[in-house]
ZAFIGU-886164 format. One line per 10 residues: their letters; for each residue x, y, z of N, C-alpha, C. Coordinates in nm, 4 decimals. Layout:
A) X,Y,Z,X,Y,Z,X,Y,Z; ...
% end
This chain:
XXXXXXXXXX) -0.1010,2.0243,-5.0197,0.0212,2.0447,-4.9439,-0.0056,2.0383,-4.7934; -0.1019,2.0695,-4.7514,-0.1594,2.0891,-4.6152,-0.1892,1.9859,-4.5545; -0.2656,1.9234,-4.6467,-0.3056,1.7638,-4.5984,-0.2384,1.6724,-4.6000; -0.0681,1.6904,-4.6197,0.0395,1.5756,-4.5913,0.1099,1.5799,-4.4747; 0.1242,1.7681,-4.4518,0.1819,1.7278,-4.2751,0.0874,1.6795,-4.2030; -0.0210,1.7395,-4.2365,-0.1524,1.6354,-4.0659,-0.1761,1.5008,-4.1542; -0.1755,1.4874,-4.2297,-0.1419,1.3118,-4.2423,-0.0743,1.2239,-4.2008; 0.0855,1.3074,-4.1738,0.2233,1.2362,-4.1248,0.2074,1.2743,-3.9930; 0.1496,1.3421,-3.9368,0.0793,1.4120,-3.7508,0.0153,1.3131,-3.7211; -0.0884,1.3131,-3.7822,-0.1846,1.1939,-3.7717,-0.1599,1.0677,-3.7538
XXXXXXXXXX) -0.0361,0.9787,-3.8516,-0.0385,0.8492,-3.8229,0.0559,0.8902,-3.7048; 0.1342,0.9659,-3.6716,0.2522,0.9629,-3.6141,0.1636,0.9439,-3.4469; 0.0781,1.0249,-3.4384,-0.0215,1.0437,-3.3095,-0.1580,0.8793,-3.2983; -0.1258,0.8705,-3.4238,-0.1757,0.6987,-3.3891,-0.1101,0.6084,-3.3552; 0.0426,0.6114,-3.4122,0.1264,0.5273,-3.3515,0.1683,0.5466,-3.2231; 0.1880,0.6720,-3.1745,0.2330,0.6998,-3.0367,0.0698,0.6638,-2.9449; -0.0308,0.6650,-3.0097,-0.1426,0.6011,-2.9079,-0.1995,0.4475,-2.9040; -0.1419,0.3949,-3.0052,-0.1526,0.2641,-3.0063,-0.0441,0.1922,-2.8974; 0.1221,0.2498,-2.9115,0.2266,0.2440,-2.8211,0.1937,0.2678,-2.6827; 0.1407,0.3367,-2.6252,0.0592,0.4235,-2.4903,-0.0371,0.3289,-2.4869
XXXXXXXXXX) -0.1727,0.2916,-2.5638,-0.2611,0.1802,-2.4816,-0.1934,0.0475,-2.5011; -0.1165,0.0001,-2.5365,-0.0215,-0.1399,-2.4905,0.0364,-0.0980,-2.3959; 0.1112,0.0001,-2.3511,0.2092,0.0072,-2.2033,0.1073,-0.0184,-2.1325; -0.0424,0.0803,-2.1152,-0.0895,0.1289,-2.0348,-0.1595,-0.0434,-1.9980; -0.1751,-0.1342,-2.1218,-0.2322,-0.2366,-2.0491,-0.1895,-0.3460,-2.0151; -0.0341,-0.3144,-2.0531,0.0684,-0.4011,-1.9469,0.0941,-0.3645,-1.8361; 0.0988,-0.2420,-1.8088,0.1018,-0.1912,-1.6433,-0.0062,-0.2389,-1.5935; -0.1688,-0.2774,-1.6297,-0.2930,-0.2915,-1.5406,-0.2672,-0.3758,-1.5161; -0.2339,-0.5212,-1.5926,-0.2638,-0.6654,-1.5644,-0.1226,-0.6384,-1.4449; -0.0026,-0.6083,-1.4850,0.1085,-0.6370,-1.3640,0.0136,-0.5409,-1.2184
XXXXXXXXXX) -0.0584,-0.4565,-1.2345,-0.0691,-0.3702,-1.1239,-0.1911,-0.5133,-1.0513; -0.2917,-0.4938,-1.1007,-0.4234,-0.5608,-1.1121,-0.3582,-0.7348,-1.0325; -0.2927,-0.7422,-1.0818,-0.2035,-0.9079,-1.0586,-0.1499,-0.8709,-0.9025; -0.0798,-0.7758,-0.8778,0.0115,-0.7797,-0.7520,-0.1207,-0.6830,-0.6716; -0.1927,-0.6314,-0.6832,-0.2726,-0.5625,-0.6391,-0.4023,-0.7107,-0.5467; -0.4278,-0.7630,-0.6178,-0.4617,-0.9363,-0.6124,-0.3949,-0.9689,-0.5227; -0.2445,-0.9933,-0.4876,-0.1919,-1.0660,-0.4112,-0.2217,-1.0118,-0.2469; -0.1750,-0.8596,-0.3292,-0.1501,-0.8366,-0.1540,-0.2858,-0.7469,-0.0750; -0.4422,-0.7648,-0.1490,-0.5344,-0.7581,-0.1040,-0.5680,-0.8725,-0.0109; -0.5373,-0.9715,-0.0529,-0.5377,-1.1530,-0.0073,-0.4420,-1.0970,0.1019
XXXXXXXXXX) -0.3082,-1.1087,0.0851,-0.2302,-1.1018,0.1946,-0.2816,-1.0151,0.3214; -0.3093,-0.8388,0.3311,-0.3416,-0.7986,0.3975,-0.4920,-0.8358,0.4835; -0.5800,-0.8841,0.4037,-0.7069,-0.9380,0.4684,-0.6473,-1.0697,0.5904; -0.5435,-1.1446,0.5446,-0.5561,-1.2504,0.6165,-0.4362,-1.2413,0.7377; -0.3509,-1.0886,0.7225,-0.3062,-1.0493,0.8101,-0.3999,-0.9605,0.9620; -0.4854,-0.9037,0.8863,-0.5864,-0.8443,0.9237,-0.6423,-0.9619,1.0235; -0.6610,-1.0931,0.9493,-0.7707,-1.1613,1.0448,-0.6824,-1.2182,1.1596; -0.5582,-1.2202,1.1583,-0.5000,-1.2950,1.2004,-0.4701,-1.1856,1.3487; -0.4798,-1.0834,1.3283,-0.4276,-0.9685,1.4137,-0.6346,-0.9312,1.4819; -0.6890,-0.9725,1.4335,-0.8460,-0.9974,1.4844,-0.8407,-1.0997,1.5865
XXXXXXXXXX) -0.7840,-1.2292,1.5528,-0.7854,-1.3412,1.6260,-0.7274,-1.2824,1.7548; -0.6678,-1.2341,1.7891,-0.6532,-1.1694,1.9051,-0.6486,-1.0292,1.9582; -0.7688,-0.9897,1.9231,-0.8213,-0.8676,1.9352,-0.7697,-0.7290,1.9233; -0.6781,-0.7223,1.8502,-0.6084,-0.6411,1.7571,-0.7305,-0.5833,1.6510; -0.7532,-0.4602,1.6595,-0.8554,-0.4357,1.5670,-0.7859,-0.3294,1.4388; -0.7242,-0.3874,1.3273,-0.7238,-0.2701,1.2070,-0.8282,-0.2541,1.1380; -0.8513,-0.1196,1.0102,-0.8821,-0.0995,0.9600,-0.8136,-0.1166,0.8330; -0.8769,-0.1672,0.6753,-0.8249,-0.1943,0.5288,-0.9013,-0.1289,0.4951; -0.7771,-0.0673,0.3818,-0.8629,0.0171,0.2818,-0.7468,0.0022,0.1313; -0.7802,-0.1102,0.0352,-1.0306,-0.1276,0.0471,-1.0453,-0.2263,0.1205
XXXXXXXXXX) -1.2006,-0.1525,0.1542,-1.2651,-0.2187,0.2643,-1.3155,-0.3535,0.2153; -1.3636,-0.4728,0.2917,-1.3497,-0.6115,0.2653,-1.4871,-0.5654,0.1711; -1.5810,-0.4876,0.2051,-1.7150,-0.5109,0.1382,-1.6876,-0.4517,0.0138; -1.5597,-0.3867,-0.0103,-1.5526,-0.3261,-0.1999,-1.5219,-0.4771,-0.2280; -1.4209,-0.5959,-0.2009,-1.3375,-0.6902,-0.2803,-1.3841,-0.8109,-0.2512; -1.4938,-0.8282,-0.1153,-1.4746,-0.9667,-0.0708,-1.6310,-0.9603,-0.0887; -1.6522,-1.1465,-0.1170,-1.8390,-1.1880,-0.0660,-1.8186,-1.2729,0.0345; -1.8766,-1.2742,0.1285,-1.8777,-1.3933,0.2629,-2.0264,-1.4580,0.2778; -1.9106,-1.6352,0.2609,-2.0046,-1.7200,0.3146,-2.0218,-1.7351,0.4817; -1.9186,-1.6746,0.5134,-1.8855,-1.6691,0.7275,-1.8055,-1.5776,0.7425
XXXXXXXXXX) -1.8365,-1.4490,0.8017,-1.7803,-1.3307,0.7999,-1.6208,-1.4007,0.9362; -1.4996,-1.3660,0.9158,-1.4463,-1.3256,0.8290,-1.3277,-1.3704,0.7884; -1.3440,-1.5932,0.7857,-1.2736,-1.6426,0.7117,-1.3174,-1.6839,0.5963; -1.4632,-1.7348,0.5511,-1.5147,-1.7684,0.4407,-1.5128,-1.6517,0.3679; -1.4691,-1.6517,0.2685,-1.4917,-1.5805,0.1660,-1.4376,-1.5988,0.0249; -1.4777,-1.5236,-0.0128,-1.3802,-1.5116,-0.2101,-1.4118,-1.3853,-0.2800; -1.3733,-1.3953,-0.3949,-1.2975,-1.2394,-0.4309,-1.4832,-1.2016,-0.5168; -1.5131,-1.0517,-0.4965,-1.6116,-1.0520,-0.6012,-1.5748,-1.0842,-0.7112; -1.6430,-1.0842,-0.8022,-1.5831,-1.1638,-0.9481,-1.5636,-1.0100,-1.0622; -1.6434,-0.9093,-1.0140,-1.6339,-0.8261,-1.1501,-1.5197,-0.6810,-1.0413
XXXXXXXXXX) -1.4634,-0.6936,-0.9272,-1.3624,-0.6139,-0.8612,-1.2393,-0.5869,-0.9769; -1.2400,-0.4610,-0.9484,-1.1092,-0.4294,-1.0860,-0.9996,-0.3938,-0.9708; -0.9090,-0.5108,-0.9832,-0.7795,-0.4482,-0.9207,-0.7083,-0.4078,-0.9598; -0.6862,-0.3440,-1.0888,-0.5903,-0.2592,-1.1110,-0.6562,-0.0955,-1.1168; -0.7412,-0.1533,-1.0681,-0.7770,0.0404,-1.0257,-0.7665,0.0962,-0.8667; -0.6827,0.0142,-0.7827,-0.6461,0.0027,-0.6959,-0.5293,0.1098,-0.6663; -0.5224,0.2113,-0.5859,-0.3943,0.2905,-0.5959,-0.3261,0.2766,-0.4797; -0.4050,0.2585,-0.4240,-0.2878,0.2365,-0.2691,-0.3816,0.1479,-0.1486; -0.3282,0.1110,-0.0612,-0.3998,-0.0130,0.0063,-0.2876,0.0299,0.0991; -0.4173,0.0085,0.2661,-0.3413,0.0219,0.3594,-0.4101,-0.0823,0.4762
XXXXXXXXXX) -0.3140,-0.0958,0.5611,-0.3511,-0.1876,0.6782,-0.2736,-0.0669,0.8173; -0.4307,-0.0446,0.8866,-0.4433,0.0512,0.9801,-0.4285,-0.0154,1.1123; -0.3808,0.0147,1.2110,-0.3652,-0.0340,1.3362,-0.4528,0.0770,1.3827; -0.5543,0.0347,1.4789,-0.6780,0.1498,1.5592,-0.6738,0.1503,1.7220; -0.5615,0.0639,1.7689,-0.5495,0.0111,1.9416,-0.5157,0.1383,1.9664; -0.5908,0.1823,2.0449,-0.6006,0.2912,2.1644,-0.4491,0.3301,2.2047; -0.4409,0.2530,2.3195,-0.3249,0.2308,2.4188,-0.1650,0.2425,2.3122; -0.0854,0.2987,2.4074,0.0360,0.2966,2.3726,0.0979,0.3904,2.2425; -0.0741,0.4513,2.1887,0.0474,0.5321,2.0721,-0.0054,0.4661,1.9924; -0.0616,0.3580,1.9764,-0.0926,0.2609,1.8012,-0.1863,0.3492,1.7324
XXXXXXXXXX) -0.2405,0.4057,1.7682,-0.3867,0.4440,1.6875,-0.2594,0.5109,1.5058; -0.3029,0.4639,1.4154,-0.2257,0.5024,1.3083,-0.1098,0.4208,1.2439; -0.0308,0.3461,1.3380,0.0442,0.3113,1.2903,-0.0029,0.2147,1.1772; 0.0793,0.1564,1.0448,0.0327,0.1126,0.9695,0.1051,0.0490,0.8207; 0.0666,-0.0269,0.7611,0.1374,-0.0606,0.6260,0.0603,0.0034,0.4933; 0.1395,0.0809,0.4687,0.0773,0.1369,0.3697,0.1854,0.1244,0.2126; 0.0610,0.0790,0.1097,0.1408,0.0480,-0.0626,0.0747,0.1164,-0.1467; 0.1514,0.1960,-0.2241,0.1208,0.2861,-0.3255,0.1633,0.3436,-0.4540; 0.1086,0.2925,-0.5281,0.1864,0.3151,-0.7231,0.1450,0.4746,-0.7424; 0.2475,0.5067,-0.7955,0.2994,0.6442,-0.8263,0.4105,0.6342,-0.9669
XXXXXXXXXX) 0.3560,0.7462,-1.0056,0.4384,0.7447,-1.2029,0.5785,0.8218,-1.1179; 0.6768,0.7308,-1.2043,0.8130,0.8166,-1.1986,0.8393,0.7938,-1.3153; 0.8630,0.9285,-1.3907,0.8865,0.9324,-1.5358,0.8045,0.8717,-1.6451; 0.8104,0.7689,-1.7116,0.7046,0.7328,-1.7918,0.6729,0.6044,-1.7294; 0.7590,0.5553,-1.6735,0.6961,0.4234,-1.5402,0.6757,0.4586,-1.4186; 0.5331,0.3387,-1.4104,0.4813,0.3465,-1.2767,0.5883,0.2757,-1.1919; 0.5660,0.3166,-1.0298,0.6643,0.2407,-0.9281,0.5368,0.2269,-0.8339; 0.6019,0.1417,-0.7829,0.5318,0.0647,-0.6810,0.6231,0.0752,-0.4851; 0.5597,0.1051,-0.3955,0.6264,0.1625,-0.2901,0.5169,0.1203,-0.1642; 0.5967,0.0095,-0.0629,0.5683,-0.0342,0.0910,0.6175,0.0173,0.1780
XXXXXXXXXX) 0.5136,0.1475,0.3055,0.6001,0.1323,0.3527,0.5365,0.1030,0.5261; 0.6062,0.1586,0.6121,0.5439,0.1660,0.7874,0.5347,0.2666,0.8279; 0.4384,0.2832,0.8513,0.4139,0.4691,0.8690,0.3618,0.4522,1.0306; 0.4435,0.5815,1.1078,0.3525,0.5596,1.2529,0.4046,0.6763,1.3068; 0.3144,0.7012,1.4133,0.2851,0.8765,1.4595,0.4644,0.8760,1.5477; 0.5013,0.9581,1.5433,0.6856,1.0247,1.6306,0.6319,1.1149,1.7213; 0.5091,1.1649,1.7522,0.4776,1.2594,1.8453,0.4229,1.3605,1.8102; 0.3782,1.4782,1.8557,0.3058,1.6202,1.8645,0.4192,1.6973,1.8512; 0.3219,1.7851,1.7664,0.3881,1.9581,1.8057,0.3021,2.0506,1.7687; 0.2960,2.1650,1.8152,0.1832,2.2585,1.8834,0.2530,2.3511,1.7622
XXXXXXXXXX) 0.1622,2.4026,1.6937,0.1894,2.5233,1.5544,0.1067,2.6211,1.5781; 0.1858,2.7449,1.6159,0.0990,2.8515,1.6615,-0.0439,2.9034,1.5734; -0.0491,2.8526,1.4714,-0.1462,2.8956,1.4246,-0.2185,2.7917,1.3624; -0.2098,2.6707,1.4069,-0.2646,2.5590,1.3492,-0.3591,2.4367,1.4774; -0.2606,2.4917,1.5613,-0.2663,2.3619,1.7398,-0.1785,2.2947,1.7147; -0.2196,2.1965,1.7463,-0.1644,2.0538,1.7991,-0.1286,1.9682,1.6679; -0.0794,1.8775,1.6082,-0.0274,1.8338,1.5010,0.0055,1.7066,1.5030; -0.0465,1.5860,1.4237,0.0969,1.4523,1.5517,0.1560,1.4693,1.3801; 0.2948,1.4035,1.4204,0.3983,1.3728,1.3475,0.4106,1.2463,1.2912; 0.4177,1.2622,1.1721,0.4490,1.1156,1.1538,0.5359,1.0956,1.0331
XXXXXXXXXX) 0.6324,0.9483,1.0487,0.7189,0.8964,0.9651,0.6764,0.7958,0.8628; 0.7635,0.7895,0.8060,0.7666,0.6441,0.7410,0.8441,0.5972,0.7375; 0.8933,0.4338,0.6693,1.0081,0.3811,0.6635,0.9940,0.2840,0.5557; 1.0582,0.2761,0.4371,1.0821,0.2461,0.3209,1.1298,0.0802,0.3665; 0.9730,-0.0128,0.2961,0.9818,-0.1158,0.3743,1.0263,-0.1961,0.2315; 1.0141,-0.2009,0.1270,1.0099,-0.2293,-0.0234,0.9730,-0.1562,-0.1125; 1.0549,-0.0801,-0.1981,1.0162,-0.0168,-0.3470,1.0859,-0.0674,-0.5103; 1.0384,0.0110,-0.5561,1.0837,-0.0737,-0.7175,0.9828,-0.0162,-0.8031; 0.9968,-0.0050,-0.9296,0.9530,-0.0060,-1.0936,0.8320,-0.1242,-1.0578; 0.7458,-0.0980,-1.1347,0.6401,-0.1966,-1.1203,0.6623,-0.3154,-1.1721
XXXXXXXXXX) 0.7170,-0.2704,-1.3352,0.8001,-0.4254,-1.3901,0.9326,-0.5174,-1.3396; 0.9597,-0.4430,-1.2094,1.0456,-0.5165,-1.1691,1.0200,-0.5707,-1.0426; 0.8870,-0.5024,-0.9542,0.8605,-0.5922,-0.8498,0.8829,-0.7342,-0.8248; 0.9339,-0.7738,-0.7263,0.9841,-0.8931,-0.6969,0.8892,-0.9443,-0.5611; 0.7885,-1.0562,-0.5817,0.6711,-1.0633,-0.4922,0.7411,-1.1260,-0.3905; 0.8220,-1.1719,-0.4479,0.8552,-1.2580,-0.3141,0.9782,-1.1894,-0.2047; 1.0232,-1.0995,-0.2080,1.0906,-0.9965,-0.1570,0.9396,-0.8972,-0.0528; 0.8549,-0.8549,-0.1461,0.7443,-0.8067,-0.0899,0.7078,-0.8664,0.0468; 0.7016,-1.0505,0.0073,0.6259,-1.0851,0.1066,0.7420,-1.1075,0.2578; 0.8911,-1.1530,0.1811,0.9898,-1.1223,0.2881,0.9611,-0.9908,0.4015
XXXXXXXXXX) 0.9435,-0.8440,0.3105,0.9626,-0.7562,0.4229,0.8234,-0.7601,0.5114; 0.6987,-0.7645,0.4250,0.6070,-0.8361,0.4748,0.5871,-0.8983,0.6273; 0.6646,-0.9884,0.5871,0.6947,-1.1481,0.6986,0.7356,-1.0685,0.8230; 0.8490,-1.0261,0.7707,0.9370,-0.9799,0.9078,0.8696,-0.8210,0.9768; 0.8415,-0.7408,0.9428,0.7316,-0.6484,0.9872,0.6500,-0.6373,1.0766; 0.5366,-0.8109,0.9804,0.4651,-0.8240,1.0751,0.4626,-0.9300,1.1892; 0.5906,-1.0230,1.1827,0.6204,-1.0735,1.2730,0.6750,-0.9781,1.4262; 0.7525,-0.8986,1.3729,0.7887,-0.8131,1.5134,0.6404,-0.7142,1.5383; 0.5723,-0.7058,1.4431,0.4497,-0.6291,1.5151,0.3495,-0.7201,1.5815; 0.3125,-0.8394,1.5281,0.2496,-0.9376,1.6438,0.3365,-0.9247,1.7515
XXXXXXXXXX) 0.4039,-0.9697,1.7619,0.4694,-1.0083,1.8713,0.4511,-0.8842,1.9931; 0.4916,-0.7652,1.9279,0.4446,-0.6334,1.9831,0.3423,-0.6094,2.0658; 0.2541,-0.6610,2.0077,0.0701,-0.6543,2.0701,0.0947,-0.7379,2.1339; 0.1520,-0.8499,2.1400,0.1222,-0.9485,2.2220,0.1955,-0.9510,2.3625; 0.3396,-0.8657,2.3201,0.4124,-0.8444,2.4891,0.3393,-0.7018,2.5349; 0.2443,-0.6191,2.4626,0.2070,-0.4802,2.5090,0.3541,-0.3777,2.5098; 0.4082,-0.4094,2.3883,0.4958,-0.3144,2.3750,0.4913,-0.2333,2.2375; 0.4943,-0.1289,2.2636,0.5435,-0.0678,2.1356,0.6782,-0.0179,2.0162; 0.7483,0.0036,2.1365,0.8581,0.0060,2.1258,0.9286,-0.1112,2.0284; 0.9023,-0.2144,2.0317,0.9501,-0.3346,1.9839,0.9706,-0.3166,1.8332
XXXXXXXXXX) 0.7979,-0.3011,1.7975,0.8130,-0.2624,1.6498,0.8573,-0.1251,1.5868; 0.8858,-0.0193,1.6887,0.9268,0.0998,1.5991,1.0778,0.0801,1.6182; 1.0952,-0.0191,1.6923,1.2805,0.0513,1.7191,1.3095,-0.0892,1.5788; 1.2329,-0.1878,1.5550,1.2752,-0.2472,1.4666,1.2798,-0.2224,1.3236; 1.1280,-0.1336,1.3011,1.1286,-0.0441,1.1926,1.2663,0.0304,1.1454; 1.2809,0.1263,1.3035,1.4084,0.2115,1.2992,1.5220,0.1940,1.2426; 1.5710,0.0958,1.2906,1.6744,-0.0106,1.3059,1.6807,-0.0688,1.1519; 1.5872,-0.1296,1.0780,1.6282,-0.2422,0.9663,1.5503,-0.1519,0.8625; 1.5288,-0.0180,0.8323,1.4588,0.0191,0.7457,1.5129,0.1485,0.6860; 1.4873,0.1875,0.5886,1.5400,0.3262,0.5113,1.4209,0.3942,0.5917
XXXXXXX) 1.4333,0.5251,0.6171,1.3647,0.6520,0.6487,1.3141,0.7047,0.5110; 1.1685,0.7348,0.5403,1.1275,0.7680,0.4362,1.0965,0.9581,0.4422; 0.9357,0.9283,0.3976,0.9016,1.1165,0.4138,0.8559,1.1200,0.5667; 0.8509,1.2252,0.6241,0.7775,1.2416,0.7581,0.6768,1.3794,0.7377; 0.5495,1.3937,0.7971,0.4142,1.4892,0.7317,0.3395,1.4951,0.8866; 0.2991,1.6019,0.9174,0.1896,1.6144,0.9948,0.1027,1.6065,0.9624; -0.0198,1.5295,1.0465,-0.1708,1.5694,1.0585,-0.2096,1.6244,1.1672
% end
């Protein structure tokens, strides 16, 4: 008698784990796949914002994903890099002057409910404030540059907000303004969370 409910437990907990490692390895290849794209994308935004002495920081760093034949347009992908173990990827702005140090594109998969989502956004310091028992603090925002369900990411929307982002942020560095890109952020973007460090 005993050994028919954990029998019917049993397959029931095999079927619900057989169900669970198929989701789980349709979410890697979609994560692993778009995770791929926009490692590529950010590196060659990166170099492009190098070419004129714009210095960010990526994370991951080129030496987890990349091998170079000419540091740092030759290259190609390591071959055994697991991108779907990738959780979030950011492109750091480090320029001194004007307030940049921080500002940045940052993408990050996070479970909502039993699906993963996927979330771009522009994060950059709003200023200080002094916490009596902490110091000094800077502030910072974000702004909801592209989100979505992972199975519904749409890459080419990605690379739209992408485009336009980092078109007004070149341009930014290049007139020595800052302003340019936060009031455009401001302006064409949902408000996201805002957090001190």
């Amino acid at each position: 008698m005993t050994d028919d409910w954990f029998q019917a437990l049993d397959d029931e907990l095999t079927e619900k784990e057989n169900e669970i490692k198929q989701d789980v390895g349709v979410q890697n290849d979609a994560k692993g796949n778009l995770n791929k794209v926009l490692v590529e994308d950010f590196w060659k935004v990166w170099n492009r914002f190098n070419n004129i002495n714009v210095h960010f920081t990526m994370e991951p760093s080129h030496s987890a994903f990349a091998q170079f034949q000419v540091f740092p347009n030759e290259w190609s992908f390591k071959p055994n890099f697991n991108f779907a173990a990738i959780n979030s990827l950011s492109l750091i702005d480090r320029t001194q002057d004007q307030g940049r140090m921080g500002d940045s594109i940052k993408v990050r998969f996070y479970n909502k409910g039993d699906e993963m989502a996927f979330r771009m956004v522009f994060e950059f310091c709003e200023g200080e404030h002094y916490y009596k028992y902490s110091g000094w603090k800077r502030i910072f925002g974000q702004y909801i540059l592209y989100e979505s369900n992972l199975d519904k990411v749409n890459v080419k929307k990605v690379h739209e907000a992408l485009a336009d982002v980092i078109k007004v942020w070149y341009e930014s560095h290049l007139r020595r303004n800052r302003e340019m890109i936060i009031d455009h952020i401001k302006n064409d973007y949902e408000r996201g969370e805002s957090f001190t460090q």
